[in-house]
C-alpha positions as CSV (number, residue, x, y, z in Angstrom):
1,X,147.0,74.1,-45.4
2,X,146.5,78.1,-46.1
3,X,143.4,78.9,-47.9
4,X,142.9,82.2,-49.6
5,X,139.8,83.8,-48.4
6,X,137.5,84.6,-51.5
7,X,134.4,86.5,-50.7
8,X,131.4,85.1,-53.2
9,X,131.5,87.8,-55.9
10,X,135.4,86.3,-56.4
11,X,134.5,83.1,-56.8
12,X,131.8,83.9,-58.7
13,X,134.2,85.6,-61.0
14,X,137.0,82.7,-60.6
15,X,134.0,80.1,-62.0
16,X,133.5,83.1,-64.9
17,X,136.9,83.1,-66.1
18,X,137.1,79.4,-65.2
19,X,134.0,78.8,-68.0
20,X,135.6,81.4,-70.3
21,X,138.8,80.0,-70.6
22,X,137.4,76.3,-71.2
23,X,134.5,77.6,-73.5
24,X,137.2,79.9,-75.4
25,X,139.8,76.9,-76.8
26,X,142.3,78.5,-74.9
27,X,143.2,75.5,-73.0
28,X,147.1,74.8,-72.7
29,X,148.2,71.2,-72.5
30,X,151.2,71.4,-70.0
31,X,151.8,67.6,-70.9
32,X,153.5,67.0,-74.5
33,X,150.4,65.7,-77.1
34,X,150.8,62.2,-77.6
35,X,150.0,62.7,-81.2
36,X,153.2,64.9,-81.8
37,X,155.0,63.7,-84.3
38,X,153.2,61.2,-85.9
39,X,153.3,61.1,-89.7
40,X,149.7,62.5,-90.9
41,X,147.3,59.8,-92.2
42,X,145.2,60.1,-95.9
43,X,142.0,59.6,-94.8
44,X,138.8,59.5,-96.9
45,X,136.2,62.4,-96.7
46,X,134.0,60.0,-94.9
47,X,136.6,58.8,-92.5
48,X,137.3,62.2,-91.9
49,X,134.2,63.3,-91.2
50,X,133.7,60.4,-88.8
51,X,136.6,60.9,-86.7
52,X,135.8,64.6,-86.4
53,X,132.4,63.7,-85.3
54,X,134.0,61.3,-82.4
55,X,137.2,63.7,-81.9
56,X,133.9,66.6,-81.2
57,X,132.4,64.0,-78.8
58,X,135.5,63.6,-77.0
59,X,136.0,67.4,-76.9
60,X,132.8,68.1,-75.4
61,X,133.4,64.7,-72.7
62,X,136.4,67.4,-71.3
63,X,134.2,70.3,-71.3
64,X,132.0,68.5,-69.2
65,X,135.0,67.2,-67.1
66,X,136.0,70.6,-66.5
67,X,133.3,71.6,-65.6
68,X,132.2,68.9,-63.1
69,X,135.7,68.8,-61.7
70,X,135.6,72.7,-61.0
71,X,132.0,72.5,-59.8
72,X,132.9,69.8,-57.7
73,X,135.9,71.7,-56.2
74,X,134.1,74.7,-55.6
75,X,132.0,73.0,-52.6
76,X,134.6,70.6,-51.4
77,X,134.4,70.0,-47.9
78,X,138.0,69.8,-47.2
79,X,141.0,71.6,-48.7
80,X,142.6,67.9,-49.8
81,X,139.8,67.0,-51.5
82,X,139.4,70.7,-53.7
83,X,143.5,70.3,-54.1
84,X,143.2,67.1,-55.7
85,X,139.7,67.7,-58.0
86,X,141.6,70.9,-59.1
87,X,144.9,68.4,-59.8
88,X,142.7,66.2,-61.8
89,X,140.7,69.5,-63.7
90,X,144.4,70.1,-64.8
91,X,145.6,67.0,-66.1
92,X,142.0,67.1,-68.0
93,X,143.2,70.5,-69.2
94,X,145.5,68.4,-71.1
95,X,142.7,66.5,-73.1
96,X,140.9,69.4,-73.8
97,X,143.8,70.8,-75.6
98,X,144.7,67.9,-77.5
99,X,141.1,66.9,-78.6
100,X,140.8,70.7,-79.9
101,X,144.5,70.5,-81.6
102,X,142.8,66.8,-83.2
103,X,139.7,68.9,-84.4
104,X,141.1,71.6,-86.0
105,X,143.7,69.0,-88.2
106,X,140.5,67.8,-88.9
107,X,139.5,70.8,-90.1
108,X,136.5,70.6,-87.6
109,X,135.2,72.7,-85.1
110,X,133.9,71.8,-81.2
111,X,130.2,71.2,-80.3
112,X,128.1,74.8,-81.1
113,X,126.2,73.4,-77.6
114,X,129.9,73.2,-75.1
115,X,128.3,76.4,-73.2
116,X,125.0,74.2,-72.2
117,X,127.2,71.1,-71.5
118,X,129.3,73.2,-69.3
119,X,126.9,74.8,-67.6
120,X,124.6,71.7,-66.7
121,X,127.9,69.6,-65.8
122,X,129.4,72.2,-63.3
123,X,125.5,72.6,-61.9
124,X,126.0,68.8,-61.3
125,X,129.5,68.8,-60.0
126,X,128.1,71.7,-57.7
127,X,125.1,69.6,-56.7
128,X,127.6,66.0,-56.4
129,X,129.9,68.1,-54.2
130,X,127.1,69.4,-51.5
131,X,126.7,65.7,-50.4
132,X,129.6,65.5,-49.1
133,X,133.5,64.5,-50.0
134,X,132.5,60.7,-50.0
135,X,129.7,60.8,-52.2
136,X,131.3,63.2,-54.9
137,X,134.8,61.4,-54.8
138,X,132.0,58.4,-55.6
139,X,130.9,60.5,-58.4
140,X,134.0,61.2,-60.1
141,X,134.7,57.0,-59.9
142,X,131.8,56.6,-61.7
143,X,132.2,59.0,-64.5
144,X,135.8,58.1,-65.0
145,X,135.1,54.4,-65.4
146,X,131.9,55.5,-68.0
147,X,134.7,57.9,-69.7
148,X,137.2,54.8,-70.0
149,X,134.6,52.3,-71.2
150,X,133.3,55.2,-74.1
151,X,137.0,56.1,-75.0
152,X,137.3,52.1,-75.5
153,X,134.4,52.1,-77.4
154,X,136.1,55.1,-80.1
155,X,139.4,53.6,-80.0
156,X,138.0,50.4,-81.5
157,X,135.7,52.4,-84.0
158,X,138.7,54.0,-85.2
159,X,140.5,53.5,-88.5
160,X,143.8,51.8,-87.5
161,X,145.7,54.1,-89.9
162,X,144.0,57.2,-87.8
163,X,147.5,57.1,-85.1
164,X,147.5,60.7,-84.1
165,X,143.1,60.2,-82.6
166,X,144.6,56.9,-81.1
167,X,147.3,58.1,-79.8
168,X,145.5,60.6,-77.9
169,X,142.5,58.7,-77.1
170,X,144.7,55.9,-75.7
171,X,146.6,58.6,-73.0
172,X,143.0,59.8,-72.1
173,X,142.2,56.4,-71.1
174,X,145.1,55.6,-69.1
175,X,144.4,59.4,-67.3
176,X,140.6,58.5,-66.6
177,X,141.3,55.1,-65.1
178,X,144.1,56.5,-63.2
179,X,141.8,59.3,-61.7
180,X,139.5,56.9,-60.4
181,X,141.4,54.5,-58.9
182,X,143.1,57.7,-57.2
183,X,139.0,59.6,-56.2
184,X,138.5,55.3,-54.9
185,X,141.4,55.5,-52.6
186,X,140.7,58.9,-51.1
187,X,137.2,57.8,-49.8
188,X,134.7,57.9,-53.2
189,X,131.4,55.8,-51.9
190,X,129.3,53.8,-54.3
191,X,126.7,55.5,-55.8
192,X,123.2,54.6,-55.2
193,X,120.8,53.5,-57.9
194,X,119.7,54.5,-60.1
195,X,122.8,57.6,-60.7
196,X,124.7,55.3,-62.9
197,X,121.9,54.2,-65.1
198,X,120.6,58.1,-65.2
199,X,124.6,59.1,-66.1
200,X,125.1,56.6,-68.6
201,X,121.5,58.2,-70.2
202,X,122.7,61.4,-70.3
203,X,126.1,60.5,-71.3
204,X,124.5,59.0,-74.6
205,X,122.2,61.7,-74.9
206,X,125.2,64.2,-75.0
207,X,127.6,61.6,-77.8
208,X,124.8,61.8,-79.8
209,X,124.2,65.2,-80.2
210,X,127.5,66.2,-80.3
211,X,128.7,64.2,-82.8
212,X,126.3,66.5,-85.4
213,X,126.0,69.9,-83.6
């Protein structure tokens, strides 16, 4: 497989413009929203106040994907393994999109913090990736089985009336279980402990904030 040669000031401009266009809510789902065309629901101040605090978490989660994803990719050892963490940082795209379309119906904005979320997660990705393919394919299992488990958690915390959050919410779980089944069968290794007890920390560390801020 051809590789473009990119000297390190271009890819230190590609991860720019890649932090820019996720930090700027210019993402473009290329997949149709799953909450298009659903009839919108009356929904109490404190509902909506509620959802918007979970649709913010949710926003922020894809941030963070992007980010690790892209950080990931950027120090793959092989060109199949950056080919298919770039595949999946595009079908997160997707979510990103959606989860700011949800906000804004809201009438709700994303977390004032994304730029520090984004920052730590693609230093992580980065850091995940210079262990090797294995062991970061391990650490994209990981977080996508945490990701399904919390997007399980919001879909049952949501008001059954609320279609369009569910709608959405319900996709993104079907995409993060799909992705790590996918990062399993391409060679992801176990994690040791104690990474997912220390992810699942900072995962609720980052729900809780952003749900205010």
């Amino acid at each position: 497989m051809f590789e473009p040669q990119f000297t390190p000031l271009d890819r230190t401009l590609i991860a720019l413009n890649n932090a820019l266009d996720t930090l700027g809510a210019s993402a473009v789902a290329r997949r149709p929203n799953p909450a298009a065309g659903l009839a919108a629901t009356t929904l109490s101040e404190s509902e909506r106040r509620d959802i918007a605090g979970l649709m913010r978490i949710n926003h922020t989660g894809e941030v963070c994907a992007q980010a690790l994803y892209l950080g990931q990719a950027a120090l793959a050892r092989s060109a199949a393994t950056r080919a298919h963490l770039l595949h999946a940082a595009d079908e997160e795209a997707d979510h990103l999109a959606w989860c700011g379309a949800r906000l804004r119906e809201l009438h709700s904005r994303p977390s004032l913090l994304n730029p520090l979320w984004y920052a730590g997660s693609y230093a992580l990705g980065a850091l995940a990736a210079r262990a090797g393919d294995g062991p970061s394919l391990g650490f994209v299992v990981e977080t996508e089985r945490q990701v399904e488990a919390h997007l399980e958690s919001h879909l049952e915390r949501l008001p059954t009336a609320d279609t369009a959050s569910r709608a959405i919410l319900g996709q993104m779980k079907q995409d993060e279980a799909r992705h790590a089944q996918q990062a399993s069968a391409r060679g992801g290794t176990p994690l040791p402990w104690p990474m997912p007890r220390l992810m699942r920390l900072s995962a609720k560390l980052m729900k809780a904030v952003a749900y205010r801020i």
